[in-house]
N, C-alpha and C positions, 0 to 999 in steps of 0.2 A: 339727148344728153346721156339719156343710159348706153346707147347705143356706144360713145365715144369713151366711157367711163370703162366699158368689157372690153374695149380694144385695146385700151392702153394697161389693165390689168393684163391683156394675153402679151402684150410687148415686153412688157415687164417682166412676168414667168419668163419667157423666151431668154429674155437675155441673163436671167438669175441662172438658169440650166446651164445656157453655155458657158459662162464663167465658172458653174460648178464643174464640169466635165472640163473644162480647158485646165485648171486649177488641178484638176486630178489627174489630166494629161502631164502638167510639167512638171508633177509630182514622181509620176511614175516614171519619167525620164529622166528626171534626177536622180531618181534611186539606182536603173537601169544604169547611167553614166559611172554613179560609184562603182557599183557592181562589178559595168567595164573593164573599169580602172583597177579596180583591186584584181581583178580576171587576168588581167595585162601585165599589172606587176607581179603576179603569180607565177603567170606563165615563164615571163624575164628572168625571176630567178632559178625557176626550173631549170630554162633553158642556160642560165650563168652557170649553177650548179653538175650540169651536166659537160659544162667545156670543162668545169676545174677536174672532175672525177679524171675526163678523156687525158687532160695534162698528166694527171698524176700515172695513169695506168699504162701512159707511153714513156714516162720516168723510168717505171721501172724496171721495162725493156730495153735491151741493148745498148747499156748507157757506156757513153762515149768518155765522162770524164775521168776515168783512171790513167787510161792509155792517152788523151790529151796530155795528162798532167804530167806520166811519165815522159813523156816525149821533151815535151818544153822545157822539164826539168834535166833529164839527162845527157841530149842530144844537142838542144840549143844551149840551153846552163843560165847563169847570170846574166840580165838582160841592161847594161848600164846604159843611162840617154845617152846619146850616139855615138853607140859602138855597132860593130858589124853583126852583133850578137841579136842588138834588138831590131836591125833591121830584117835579120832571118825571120826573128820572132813573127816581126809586122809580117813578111809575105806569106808564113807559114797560115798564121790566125785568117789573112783574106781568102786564102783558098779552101780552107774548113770552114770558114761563112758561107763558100759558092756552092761548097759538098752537101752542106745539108742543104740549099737550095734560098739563101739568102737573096736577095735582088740588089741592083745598085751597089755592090759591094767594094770600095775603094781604099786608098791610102790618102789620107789627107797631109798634104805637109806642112809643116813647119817649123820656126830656124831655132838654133841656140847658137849665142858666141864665140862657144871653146863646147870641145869632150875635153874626156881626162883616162887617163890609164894608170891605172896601179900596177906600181914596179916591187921589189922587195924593200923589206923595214925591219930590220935588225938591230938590235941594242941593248948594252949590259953595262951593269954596276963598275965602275974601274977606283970610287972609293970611297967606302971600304972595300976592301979587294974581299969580295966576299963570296964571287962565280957566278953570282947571281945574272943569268940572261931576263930578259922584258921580255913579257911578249905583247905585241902591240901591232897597229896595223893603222896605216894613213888616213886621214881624213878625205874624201871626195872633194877634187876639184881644188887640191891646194901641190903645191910643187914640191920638188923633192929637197935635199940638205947639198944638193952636189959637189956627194961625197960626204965620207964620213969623219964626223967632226966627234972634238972630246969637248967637255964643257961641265961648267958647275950648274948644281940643281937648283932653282930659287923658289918659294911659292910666292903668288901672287894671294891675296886673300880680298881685294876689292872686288868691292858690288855695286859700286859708283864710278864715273868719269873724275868727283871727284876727288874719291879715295885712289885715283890712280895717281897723285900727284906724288905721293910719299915712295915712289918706286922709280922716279926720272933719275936715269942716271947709274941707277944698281944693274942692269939688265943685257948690257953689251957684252954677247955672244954666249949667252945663257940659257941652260931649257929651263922652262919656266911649267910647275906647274898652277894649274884653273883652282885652288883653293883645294879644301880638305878632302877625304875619300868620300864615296856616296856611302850614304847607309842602304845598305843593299839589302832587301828582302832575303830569306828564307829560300833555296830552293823550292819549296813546296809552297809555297804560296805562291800561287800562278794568277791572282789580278792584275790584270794592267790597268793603272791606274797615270790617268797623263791629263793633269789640269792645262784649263788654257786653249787657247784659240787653235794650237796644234796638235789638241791633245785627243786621244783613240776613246776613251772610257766614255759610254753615252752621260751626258748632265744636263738637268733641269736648262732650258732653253732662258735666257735674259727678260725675256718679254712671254714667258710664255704664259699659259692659264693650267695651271698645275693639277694634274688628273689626281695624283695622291703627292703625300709629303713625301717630300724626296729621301733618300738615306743619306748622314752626315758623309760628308766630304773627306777623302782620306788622306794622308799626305802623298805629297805628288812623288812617283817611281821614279828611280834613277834615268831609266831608258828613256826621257821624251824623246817626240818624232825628232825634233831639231835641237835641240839643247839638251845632250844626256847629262848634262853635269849638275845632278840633284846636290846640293850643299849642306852642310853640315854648317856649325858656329862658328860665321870664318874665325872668330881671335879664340877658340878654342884649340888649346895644343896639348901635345901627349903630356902626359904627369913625368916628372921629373926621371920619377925611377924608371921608365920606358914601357909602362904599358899600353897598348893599341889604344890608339882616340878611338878608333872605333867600334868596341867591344864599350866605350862612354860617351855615347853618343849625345850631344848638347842638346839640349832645345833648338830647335830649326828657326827661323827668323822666315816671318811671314815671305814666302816666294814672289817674284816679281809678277807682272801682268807679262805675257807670253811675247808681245809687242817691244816690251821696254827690256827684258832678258835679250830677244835678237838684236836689237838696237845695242844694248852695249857690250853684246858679244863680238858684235863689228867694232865698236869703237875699242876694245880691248886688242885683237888683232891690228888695226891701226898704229895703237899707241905700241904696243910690242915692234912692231915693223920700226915704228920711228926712232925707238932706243935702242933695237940693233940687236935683240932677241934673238936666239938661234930657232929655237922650235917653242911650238906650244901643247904640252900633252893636257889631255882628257879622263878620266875616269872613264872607261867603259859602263860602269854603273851596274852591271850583271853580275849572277852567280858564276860560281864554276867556272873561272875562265872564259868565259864567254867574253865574244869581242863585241863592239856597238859600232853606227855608221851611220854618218850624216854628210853634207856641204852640197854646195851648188857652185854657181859661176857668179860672176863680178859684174855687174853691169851690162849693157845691151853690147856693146861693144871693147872687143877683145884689146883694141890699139890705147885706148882712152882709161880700161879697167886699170888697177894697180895690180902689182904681183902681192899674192897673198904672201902670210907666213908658213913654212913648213909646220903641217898639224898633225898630230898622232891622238888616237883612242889606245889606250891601255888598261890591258887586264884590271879588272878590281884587288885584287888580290896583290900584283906587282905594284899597280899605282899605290895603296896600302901603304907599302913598304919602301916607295921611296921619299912618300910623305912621310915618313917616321925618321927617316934617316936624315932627310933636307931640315925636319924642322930641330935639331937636336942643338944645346946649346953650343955659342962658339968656345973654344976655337975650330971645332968636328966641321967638318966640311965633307961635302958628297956632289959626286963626280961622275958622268958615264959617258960611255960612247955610243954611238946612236948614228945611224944611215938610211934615210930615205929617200928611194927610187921612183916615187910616183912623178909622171907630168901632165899637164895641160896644155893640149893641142887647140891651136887658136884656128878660128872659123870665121866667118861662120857657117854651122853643119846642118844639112837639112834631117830631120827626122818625122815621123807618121806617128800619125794616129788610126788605126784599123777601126774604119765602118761600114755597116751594114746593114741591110731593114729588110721588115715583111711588109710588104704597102698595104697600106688602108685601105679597105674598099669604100667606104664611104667620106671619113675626111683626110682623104691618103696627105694632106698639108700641115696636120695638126702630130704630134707626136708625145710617144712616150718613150724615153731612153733608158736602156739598164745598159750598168759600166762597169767597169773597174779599169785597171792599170796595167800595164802591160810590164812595165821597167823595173827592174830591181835594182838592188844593192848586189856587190859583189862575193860576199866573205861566204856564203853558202850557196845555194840552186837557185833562190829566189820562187821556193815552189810556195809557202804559207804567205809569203808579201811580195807579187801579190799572184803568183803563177795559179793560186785556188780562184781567188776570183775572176781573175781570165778566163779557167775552164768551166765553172758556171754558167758565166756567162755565154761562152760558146754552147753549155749543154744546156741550156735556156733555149738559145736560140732554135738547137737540133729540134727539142721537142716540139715548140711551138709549129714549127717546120711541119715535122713530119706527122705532127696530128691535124693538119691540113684546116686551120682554127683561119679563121680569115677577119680580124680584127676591125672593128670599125676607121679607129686610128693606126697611121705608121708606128710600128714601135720599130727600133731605132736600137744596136747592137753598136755601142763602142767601144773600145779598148785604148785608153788615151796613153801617154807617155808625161816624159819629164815631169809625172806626180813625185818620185820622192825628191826632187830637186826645189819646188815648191808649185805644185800644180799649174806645173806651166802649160801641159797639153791640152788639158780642158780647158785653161784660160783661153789657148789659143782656136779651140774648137766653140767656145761660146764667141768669141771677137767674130769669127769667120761665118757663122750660124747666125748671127746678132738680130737680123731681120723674122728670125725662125722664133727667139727667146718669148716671144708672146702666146706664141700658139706649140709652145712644148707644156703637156699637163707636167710632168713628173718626171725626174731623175733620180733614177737608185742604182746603188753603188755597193758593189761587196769587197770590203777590205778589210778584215779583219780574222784574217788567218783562216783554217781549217774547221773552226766549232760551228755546229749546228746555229741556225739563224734562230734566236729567242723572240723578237721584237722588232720591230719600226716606229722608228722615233722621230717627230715631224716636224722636228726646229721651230716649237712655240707653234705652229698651224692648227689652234683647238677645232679650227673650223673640216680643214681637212683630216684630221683626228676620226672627228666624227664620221665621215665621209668613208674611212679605208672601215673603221669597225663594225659599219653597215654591210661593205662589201665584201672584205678578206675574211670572213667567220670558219670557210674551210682550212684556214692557216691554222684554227687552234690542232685539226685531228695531226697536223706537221708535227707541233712542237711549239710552234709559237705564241708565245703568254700572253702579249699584249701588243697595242698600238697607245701608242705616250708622245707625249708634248716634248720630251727631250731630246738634247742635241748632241750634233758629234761629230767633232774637227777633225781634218788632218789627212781628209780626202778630198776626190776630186767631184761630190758632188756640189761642194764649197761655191763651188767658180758660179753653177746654176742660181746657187743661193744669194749670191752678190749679183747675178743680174736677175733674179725676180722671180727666178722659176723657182718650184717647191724640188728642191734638191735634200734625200736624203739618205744616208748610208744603213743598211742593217746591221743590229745588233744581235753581235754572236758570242756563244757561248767560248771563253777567252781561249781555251784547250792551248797551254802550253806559247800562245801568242808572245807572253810576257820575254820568255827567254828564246823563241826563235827569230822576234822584231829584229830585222838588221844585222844578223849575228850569221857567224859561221856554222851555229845550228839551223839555218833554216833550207831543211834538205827534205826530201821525198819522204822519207820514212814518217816524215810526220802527220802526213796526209791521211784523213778518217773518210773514206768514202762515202758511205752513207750518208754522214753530214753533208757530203759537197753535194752530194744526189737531193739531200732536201733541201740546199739552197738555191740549186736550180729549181725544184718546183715551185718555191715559195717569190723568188722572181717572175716568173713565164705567169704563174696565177694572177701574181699583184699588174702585171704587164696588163695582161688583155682584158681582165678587170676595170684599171683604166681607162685602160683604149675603150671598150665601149660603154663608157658614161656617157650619161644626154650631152655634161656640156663637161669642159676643161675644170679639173681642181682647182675652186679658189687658193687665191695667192693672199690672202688678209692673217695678219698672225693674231688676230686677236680676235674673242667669240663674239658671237651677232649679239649683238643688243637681246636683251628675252623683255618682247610686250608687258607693258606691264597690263595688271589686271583691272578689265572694264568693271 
């Protein structure tokens, strides 16, 4: 008995040791593992940190986008969707993708119904015979007056389908103008401020989970992307004795939802067209004579579209004055003559989107896109909207290029078109892509003129939020303040956003944006180098930052649930 009693006390120590010792084994391999781990992710950021220094220090080296910018701007000029111009543009942009040593580098194409060409647009006061010439300039994508017509001025002042009924009848063979003058900012006050779904000024995202309180909303600019006719109190008229309504400007009447403005911007056109309206002019909405420019095309097909009404943008300052003169009481009547040479060439026209990539070494299937637009407006170079962020983006690509950075993921170099017509290009390049939309982490997008990049705003993504402020931290020594929940219309990283991917545009310091949007000022001389040089690195960093995350940017706009407390 004693014999069996010491044996099973020495089995017993036995196995109490090795459980002490195994216990202290997966103790210490636990430790070791953190250790690891924190060793690894150490290391990871080191080695992150040392690709963004490499970006930046090849930035500053022989940077390519002055002489891009001059090029595109002077030599090719305005880039309208399908003209000859932005075709040059597209072959020009693929062969400076294959220069700096891009891969896969093509033209993707895709249709629209009609181009359009602008002819001249001349027109003056004939009464009162006062000498007074207009100056003014067509609408995109609307037909010409063929031939110069004389005609009474009417205002329209409805904001409803059904305040257009009180107008059936008055309108045959009338210019007609869009309601009261815009109240135009201040030269010097350079916000651009554009509520609404089309609108450029970043804003607190719908759904989003609010980093800080937002700043109060301002009133909406004359200039939006698609509707520059900021309004005044349409039944507000000048005082008797004839001083400028707009030197007394009314209380504004809450602005429409950005949806329900293009909805019966079309049904007003319409109803013009049906009463046999001669033309419809616009407020330019700008200072200083500055012109403004908007329109697209009519329906998928050119045979079945209708013919629009002849449209003109006018001066602020002219339109002023002929709103003073038209609303004056009767018997005074006012009168001008007016000739528009624009037309609309039916198609349908093929046009490109210029793409290009670094492949992935590891998930060369999986991607990340930076974009902009390639297309302008006509009235100036089309260098700040959006000829700058073409050339970032090319000088994005240079760098990455030639610091020989080899990305985990494809990032992805497009230059889309038919954006100011309503982001047709990247619609068409996400349709065309649509099997790709799952496995793209991110699309960013630079359009918004020449200023320094401040921010990236994640359309409500608290989650992916979180995700860029962990990674992007060399973005602060750039200039950039912050990554925020808020959103921003009126680009083509939109189209991503509507099918799933985190699509988002950066925010840039405004520099003069407000008055060279769409206008005959948007010319070369406006262009701040430095800024475009730190848009390119603040892209190419946030690129391959992406690209090699462990896994793809969640796509969830709303933040993870937080555990509650055991």
């Amino acid at each position: 008995m004693r014999g069996f009693g010491l044996s099973r006390w020495f089995t017993a120590s036995t196995l109490l040791a090795f459980l002490a010792v195994t216990t202290l084994s997966w103790g210490q391999a636990i430790a070791v593992s953190k250790d690891t781990k924190a060793t690894d992710s150490k290391a990871a950021e080191t080695e992150a940190l040392a690709l963004d220094a490499k970006v930046i220090e090849v930035a500053k080296k022989d940077s390519e986008i002055m002489a891009n910018l001059t090029y595109l701007s002077d030599m090719i000029g305005p880039r309208l969707t399908g003209s000859a111009a932005l075709k040059r543009a597209n072959q020009w942009t693929a062969e400076k993708m294959k220069a700096v040593g891009l891969s896969n580098v093509q033209l993707e194409p895709w249709e629209i119904p009609a181009s359009w060409e602008r002819g001249t647009a001349t027109a003056r006061i004939i009464e009162p015979d006062n000498g007074r010439s207009i100056s003014l300039a067509a609408a995109g994508w609307t037909p010409g007056t063929k031939g110069k017509i004389e005609a009474d001025v009417v205002v329209i002042t409805a904001r409803s389908t059904q305040e257009l009924e009180k107008y059936k009848g008055k309108l045959k063979g009338a210019v007609v103008l869009q309601g009261p003058p815009a109240n135009v900012r201040p030269v010097n006050d350079l916000n651009f401020d554009l509520p609404g779904a089309g609108g450029r000024r970043p804003r607190p995202a719908a759904d989003a989970t609010p980093d800080k309180k937002p700043e109060p909303e301002k009133k909406a600019d004359a200039d939006k992307k698609a509707d520059p006719d900021k309004k005044a109190d349409p039944d507000k008229k000048p005082d008797q004795g004839g001083t400028p309504a707009e030197k007394k400007p009314a209380a504004e009447p809450p602005q429409p939802d950005f949806r329900q403005a293009m909805n019966f911007r079309r049904e007003l056109s319409e109803f013009l067209h049906t009463e046999g309206a001669a033309v419809l002019l616009s407020d330019a909405g700008k200072p200083q004579g500055l012109l403004n420019m908007t329109g697209s095309w009519r329906g998928n097909d050119r045979v079945s579209a209708p013919e629009p009404l002849p449209q003109a943008f006018v001066a602020h300052e002219h339109y002023a004055l002929l709103y003073r003169l038209a609303t004056r009481p009767e018997p005074a009547k006012t009168r001008m003559e007016i000739e528009l040479n624009s037309k609309i060439v039916p198609g349908p026209i093929t046009v490109y989107n210029t793409v290009g990539e670094i492949r992935g070494s590891e998930k060369p299937d999986e991607f990340v896109i930076l974009g902009a637009h390639l297309d302008s407006w006509d009235l100036g170079q089309g260098t700040t909207d959006n000829g700058t962020g073409t050339c970032v983006v090319l000088e994005a690509a240079r760098i990455l290029a030639k610091s020989g950075i080899k990305p985990r993921r494809t990032i992805r170099f497009v230059l889309f078109t038919g954006e100011e017509q309503g982001l047709y290009g990247s619609k068409a390049y996400v349709q065309k892509h649509k099997d790709e939309m799952p496995r793209i982490s991110l699309c960013l997008v630079h359009d918004t003129g020449t200023g320094k990049v401040t921010g990236i705003g994640t359309q409500g993504r608290e989650t992916v939020k979180q995700v860029l402020e962990s990674e992007l931290g060399s973005l602060k020594d750039l200039g950039v303040k912050e990554i925020n929940t808020r959103g921003m219309g009126g680009s083509d990283h939109q189209s991503f956003e509507a099918a799933g991917v985190p699509g988002f545009a950066v925010q840039q310091d405004m520099s003069e944006y407000r008055l060279t949007h769409h206008s005959q000022s948007d010319t070369l001389d406006k262009a701040k180098e430095a800024d475009l040089v730190q848009g390119a690195e603040v892209l190419a960093i946030t690129a391959v930052r992406v690209a090699n995350l462990p896994e793809l940017l969640p796509r969830t706009k709303t933040a993870p649930e937080e555990k509650k407390a055991q």
